[in-house]
Every structure is written in structure tokens, then in C-alpha cells.
C-alpha positions, 0 to 999 in steps of 0.5 A: 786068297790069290796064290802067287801062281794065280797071279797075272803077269800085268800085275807083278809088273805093274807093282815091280817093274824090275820084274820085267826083266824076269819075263823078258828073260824067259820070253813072256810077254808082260805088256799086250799078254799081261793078263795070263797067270804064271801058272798059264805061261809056264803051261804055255811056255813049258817053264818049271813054275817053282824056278820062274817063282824063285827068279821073281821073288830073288828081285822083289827082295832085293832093296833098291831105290831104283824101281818108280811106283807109276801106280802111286801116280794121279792118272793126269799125271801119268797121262802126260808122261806117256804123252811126253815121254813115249809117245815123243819117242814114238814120234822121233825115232820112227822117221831114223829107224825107217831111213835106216832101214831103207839103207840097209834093204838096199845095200844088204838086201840082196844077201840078207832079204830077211830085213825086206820083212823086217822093213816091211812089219816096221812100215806097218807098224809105224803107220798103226802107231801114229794113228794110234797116239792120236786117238789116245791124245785126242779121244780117250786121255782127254777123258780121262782127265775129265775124270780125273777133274771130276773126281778132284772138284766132286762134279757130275760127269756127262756121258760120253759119246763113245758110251764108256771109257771101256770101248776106247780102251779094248780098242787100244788094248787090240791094237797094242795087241796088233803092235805084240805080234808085229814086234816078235815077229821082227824079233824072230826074224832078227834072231832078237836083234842079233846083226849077222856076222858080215854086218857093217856099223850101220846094220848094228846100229839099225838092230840096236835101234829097233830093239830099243824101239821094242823095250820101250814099247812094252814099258809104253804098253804096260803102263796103259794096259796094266796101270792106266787103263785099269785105274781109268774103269775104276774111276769111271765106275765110282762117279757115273 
């Protein structure tokens, strides 16, 4: 029987998303890094295992009607609220924060070239991201709904092109890897979104943005790697 330290990061996630917030307090990365157990990211992190333990357990306790259970959703379903809710937020917010960014590299630069990186990492991944939801929206989700269909009208399922719903997703997964570390990067950098103490509105502004863009992210993150994506294997095992 799994002890509750064996347990994956993912996974506590996937069933409570309010246990996000525990991780995200500690620094543990429950989205691109889901698939560590506690006991690895307390070794790793130098955390004292029995108080990340009670932490969790505090909120798993506590009675809400506030917590989705995304897990109990048909994957179709999930599919087109990740379309349409953070991949449009994807979508929308990257041209504003990019824009404010410009701004704030060329009127604070020179006292702050740190936001020259920040810059730099946001491009970067504002590139990777657009190329990203299109291979999702066009390639993978499109089959998994096949799936989903086939499943539904008991109908055989032809093989894809690219072999397995397997090697679409261990690409997602790698690039939403790629998205992990870019993202920490901008967050130490940013002394987590901390504008310094000579920041005008629009420097604050910038940062509570960017770390909005982030939060959102490892909810858009977790939901595929820890939820869909472990749910589309599973199907695709029971009907090819």
C-alpha cells in the first residue's frame, strides 16, 4: 500500500487542487515536476517531511465546496476548457505583457537591466507557447476526442500517424518542461514578482501580470500532465 510519502506531487494535485497552494508555498513545482514524491522533494528541498505532511493533510480536511474535481470530467470536456480557457489566456495576455515589457526595459532599463532577461525568457517563451497550443489544438487533442468518440459509440479506432497518443504527449510534457525552468528563472530574477522600491504603476503592474501569467500556467500545466494526459494513455490502452 502506497504510504502517503511515496505519494507523487501530480497526484495530490490532481485530486485537491487546493493542495497547490501547499506546494507553491514551499517552492515545489506540481505541474512540469509533478511526478516526484514527497519524500523526493523534501530530500531535495531540504523540507522536514512529517510538516509538509501535516500542511497537506490541514487542507485536505478542511470541508469546501470551492475545490473542481477536473478528474470527474469526460476528457472532451476538459479538452475544450483548457482550449477555451488557458490557452485564449495564453493568447490574450502575451501581446499586453510583452508591450509592457518593452516599456519597462526602455525607461527602467538602464537602472534595472535585470528586466533585459526578464524580456528576454518572456520572448522566448511566448514563441514556444504559440507553436505549442497549436500542436495540442491541431494534432494531439483532436485525437483524443477520437478516442473519447470511440469509446462512447464502441467503434474501432485506426492507428495514428504518430503511432501512439504516447509520443505527443512526452513532447508536450518536454516543452511544458522547457516552460518550468523558463518561468523560475523569470521568478528568481524577479525576487518572485517583487517590483523594487523605485518602481512606478507600471512596473508593478508588469510583475503582477507576469505572475499571474505563471499561476496560471501551472494550473494549464497540471491539468494536462497529471489529468488529461494520464487519462488519454489509459484510453488509448482499453481500445487499441
Amino acid at each position: 500500500m502506497e504510504t502517503i510519502t511515496q505519494k507523487q506531487v501530480g497526484a495530490f494535485v490532481a485530486e485537491d487542487f487546493r493542495t497547490a497552494a501547499v506546494f507553491n508555498k514551499y517552492g515545489i513545482d506540481f505541474c512540469c515536476r509533478g511526478n516526484r514524491t514527497l519524500e523526493e522533494v523534501c530530500d531535495k528541498n531540504g523540507i522536514e517531511t512529517s510538516e509538509l505532511v501535516h500542511s497537506l493533510k490541514h487542507v485536505l480536511n478542511t470541508k469546501t465546496d470551492q475545490s473542481i474535481d477536473y478528474k470527474s470530467w469526460p476528457l472532451d470536456l476538459l479538452i475544450d476548457y483548457i482550449e477555451k480557457k488557458h490557452h485564449r489566456y495564453v493568447e490574450e495576455k502575451i501581446p499586453v505583457i510583452k508591450q509592457f515589457l518593452d516599456k519597462l526595459c526602455r525607461v527602467h532599463g538602464e537602472r534595472h537591466p535585470e528586466l533585459f532577461e526578464v524580456n528576454e525568457l518572456f520572448t522566448a517563451s511566448a514563441g514556444e507557447l504559440a507553436q505549442h497550443l497549436k500542436k495540442e489544438e491541431l494534432v494531439l487533442f483532436p485525437f483524443v476526442k477520437k478516442l473519447v468518440k470511440a469509446e462512447l459509440t464502441n467503434t474501432p479506432m485506426a492507428s495514428p500517424g504518430f503511432g501512439t497518443v504516447k509520443n505527443p504527449i512526452a513532447m508536450m510534457v518536454q516543452e511544458h518542461d522547457n516552460e518550468g525552468v523558463r518561468f523560475r528563472r523569470i521568478a528568481e530574477i524577479t525576487d518572485h514578482y517583487t517590483p523594487p522600491a523605485d518602481a512606478c504603476n507600471t512596473y508593478k503592474v508588469t510583475f503582477a501580470m507576469l505572475e499571474a501569467f505563471e499561476q496560471d500556467l501551472h494550473l494549464h500545466i497540471h491539468l494536462e500532465n497529471n489529468i488529461l494526459f494520464p487519462s488519454a494513455e489509459k484510453l488509448e490502452s482499453k481500445l487499441v
